[in-house]
ZAMARGU-4260 file (C-alpha; in steps of 0.2 Angstrom, whole numbers, plus 5000, padded with zeros to 4 digits):
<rodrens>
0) 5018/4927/4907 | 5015/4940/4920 | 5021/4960/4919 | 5038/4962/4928 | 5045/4977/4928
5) 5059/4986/4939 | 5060/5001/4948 | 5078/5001/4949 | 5090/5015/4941 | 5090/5018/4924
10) 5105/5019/4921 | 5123/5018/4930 | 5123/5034/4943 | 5106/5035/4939 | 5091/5039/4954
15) 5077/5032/4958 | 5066/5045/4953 | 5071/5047/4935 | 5069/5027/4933 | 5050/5029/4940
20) 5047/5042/4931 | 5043/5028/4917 | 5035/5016/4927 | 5015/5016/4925 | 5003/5026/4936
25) 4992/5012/4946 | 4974/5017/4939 | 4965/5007/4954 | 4957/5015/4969 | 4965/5000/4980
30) 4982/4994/4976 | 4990/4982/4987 | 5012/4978/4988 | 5017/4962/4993 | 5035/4956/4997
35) 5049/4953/5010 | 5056/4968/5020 | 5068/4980/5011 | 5063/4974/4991 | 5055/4992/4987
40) 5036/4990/4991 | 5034/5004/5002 | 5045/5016/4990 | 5034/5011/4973 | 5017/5014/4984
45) 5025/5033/4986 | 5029/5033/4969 | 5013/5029/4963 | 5005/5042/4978 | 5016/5056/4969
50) 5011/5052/4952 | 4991/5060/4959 | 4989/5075/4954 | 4972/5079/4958 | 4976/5090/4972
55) 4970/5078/4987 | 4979/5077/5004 | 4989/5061/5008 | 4987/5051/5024 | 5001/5040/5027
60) 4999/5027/5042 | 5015/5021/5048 | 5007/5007/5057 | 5023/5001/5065 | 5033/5018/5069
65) 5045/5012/5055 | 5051/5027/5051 | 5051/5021/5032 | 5044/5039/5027 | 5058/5051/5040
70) 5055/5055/5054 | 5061/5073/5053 | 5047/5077/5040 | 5038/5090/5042 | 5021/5082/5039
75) 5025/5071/5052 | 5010/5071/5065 | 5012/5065/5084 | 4993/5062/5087 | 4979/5053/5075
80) 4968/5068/5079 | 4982/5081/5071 | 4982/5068/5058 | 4962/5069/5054 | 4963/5090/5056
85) 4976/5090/5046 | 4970/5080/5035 | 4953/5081/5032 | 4950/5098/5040 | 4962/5108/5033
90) 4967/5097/5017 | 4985/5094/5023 | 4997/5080/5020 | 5002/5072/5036 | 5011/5055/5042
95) 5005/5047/5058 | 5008/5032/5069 | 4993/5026/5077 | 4999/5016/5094 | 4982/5006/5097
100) 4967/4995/5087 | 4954/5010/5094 | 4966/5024/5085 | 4970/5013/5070 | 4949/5012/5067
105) 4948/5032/5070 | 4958/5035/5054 | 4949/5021/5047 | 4933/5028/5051 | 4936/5045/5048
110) 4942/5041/5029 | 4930/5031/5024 | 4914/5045/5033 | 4924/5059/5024 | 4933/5054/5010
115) 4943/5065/4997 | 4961/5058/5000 | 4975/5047/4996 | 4979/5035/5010 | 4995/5023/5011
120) 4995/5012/5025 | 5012/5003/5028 | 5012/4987/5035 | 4993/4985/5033 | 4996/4966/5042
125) 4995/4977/5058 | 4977/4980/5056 | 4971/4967/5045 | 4978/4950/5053 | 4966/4941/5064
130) 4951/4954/5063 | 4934/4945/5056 | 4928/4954/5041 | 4944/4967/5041 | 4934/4980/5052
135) 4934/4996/5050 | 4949/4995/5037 | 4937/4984/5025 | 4924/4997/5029 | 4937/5009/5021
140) 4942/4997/5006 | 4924/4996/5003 | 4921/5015/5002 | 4932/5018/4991 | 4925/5022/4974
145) 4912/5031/4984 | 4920/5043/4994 | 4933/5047/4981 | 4949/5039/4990 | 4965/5028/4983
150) 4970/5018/4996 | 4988/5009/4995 | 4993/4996/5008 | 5009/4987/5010 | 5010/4969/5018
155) 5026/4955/5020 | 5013/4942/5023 | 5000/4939/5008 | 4994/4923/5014 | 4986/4929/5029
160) 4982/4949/5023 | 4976/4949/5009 | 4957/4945/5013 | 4943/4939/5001 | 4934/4953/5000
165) 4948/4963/4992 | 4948/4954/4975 | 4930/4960/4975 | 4936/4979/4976 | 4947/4976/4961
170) 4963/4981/4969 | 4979/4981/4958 | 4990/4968/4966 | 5012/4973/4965 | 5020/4957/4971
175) 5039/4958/4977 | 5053/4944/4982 | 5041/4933/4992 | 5049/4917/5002 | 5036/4912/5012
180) 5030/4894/5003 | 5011/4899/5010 | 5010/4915/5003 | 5018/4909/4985 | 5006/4896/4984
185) 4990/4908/4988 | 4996/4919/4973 | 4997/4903/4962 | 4979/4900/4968 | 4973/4918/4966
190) 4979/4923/4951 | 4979/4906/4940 | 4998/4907/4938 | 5007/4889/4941 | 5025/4897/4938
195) 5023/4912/4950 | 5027/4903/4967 | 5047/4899/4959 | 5048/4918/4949 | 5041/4930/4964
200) 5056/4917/4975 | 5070/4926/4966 | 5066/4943/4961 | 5078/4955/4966 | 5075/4970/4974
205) 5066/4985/4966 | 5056/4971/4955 | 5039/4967/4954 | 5024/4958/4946 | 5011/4965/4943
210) 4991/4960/4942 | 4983/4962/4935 | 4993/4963/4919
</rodrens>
């Protein structure tokens, strides 16, 4: 059976920062967190984005102006050209919301030519649906292990986002509650596991399976 664990409080009272403190770093360069709206995917990518300690700068691309990560924080960024100074001129963390496709691909681009950072790209769907090949996002998938980058990306759709090519990169794969028939049936098919369509249907919040296990 397949690894679930949870990321809820440990205990009664408890935080969320003392129950992850226990959950397992994600060793993979590319990581990918599946699930509905609101069951924790966006929160166990920062987890996992805290747990490096290699002194890179994080990049976190906010494709939908969701304001998931605050929008009073102080490494909040108004332009993707602060973003990329910041960044990967001056080795700063910074938060950005890119409002096009041609500023979407300039992060994209500048992180897979330069390298040296951690990148979380929330509600990767944005940039991913309905582009042959993944563009310059795949580009960046696939530099990766060259350019010394961990790239996390959050989606609510893995039927349509989670391209081919991203099995070849192997990517760790955290799949939250997950209604969509389409996208349960796709994991089945992916990861060779009849029972996962009717247990990712009824996960709670905060819990996850992982894959690999």
């Amino acid at each position: 059976m397949s690894d679930v664990r949870s990321v809820e409080p440990v205990k009664p009272g408890g935080t969320n920062i003392e129950a992850v403190r226990a959950f397992p770093k994600c060793e993979r360069r590319i990581s990918m967190y599946v699930g509905q709206s609101r069951t924790g995917k966006t929160h166990l990518a920062l987890v996992h984005a805290s747990r490096e300690t290699d002194g890179r700068p994080t990049l976190i691309i906010d494709s939908m102006g969701a304001d998931n990560f605050g929008g009073e924080s102080p490494h909040r960024v108004a332009t993707v050209s602060e973003a990329v100074g910041r960044v990967f001129g001056q080795g700063g963390h910074a938060i950005v919301t890119p409002w096009s496709d041609d500023e979407g691909d300039v992060l994209f681009e500048a992180a897979a030519d330069l390298g040296h950072a951690h990148i979380i790209i929330d509600e990767s769907s944005r940039w991913l649906s309905g582009r042959t090949g993944g563009g310059p996002l795949a580009r960046l998938l696939r530099a990766a292990s060259h350019r010394q980058l961990t790239v996390k990306l959050t989606t609510q759709h893995f039927s349509a986002d989670a391209p081919a090519f991203l099995f070849n990169c192997e990517a760790a794969f955290y799949i939250f509650r997950t209604g969509s028939f389409r996208a349960r049936a796709r994991l089945a098919e992916e990861f060779e596991e009849p029972d996962l369509p009717d247990l990712v249907k009824d996960l709670p919040d905060r819990v996850c399976v992982r894959f690999p296990r």
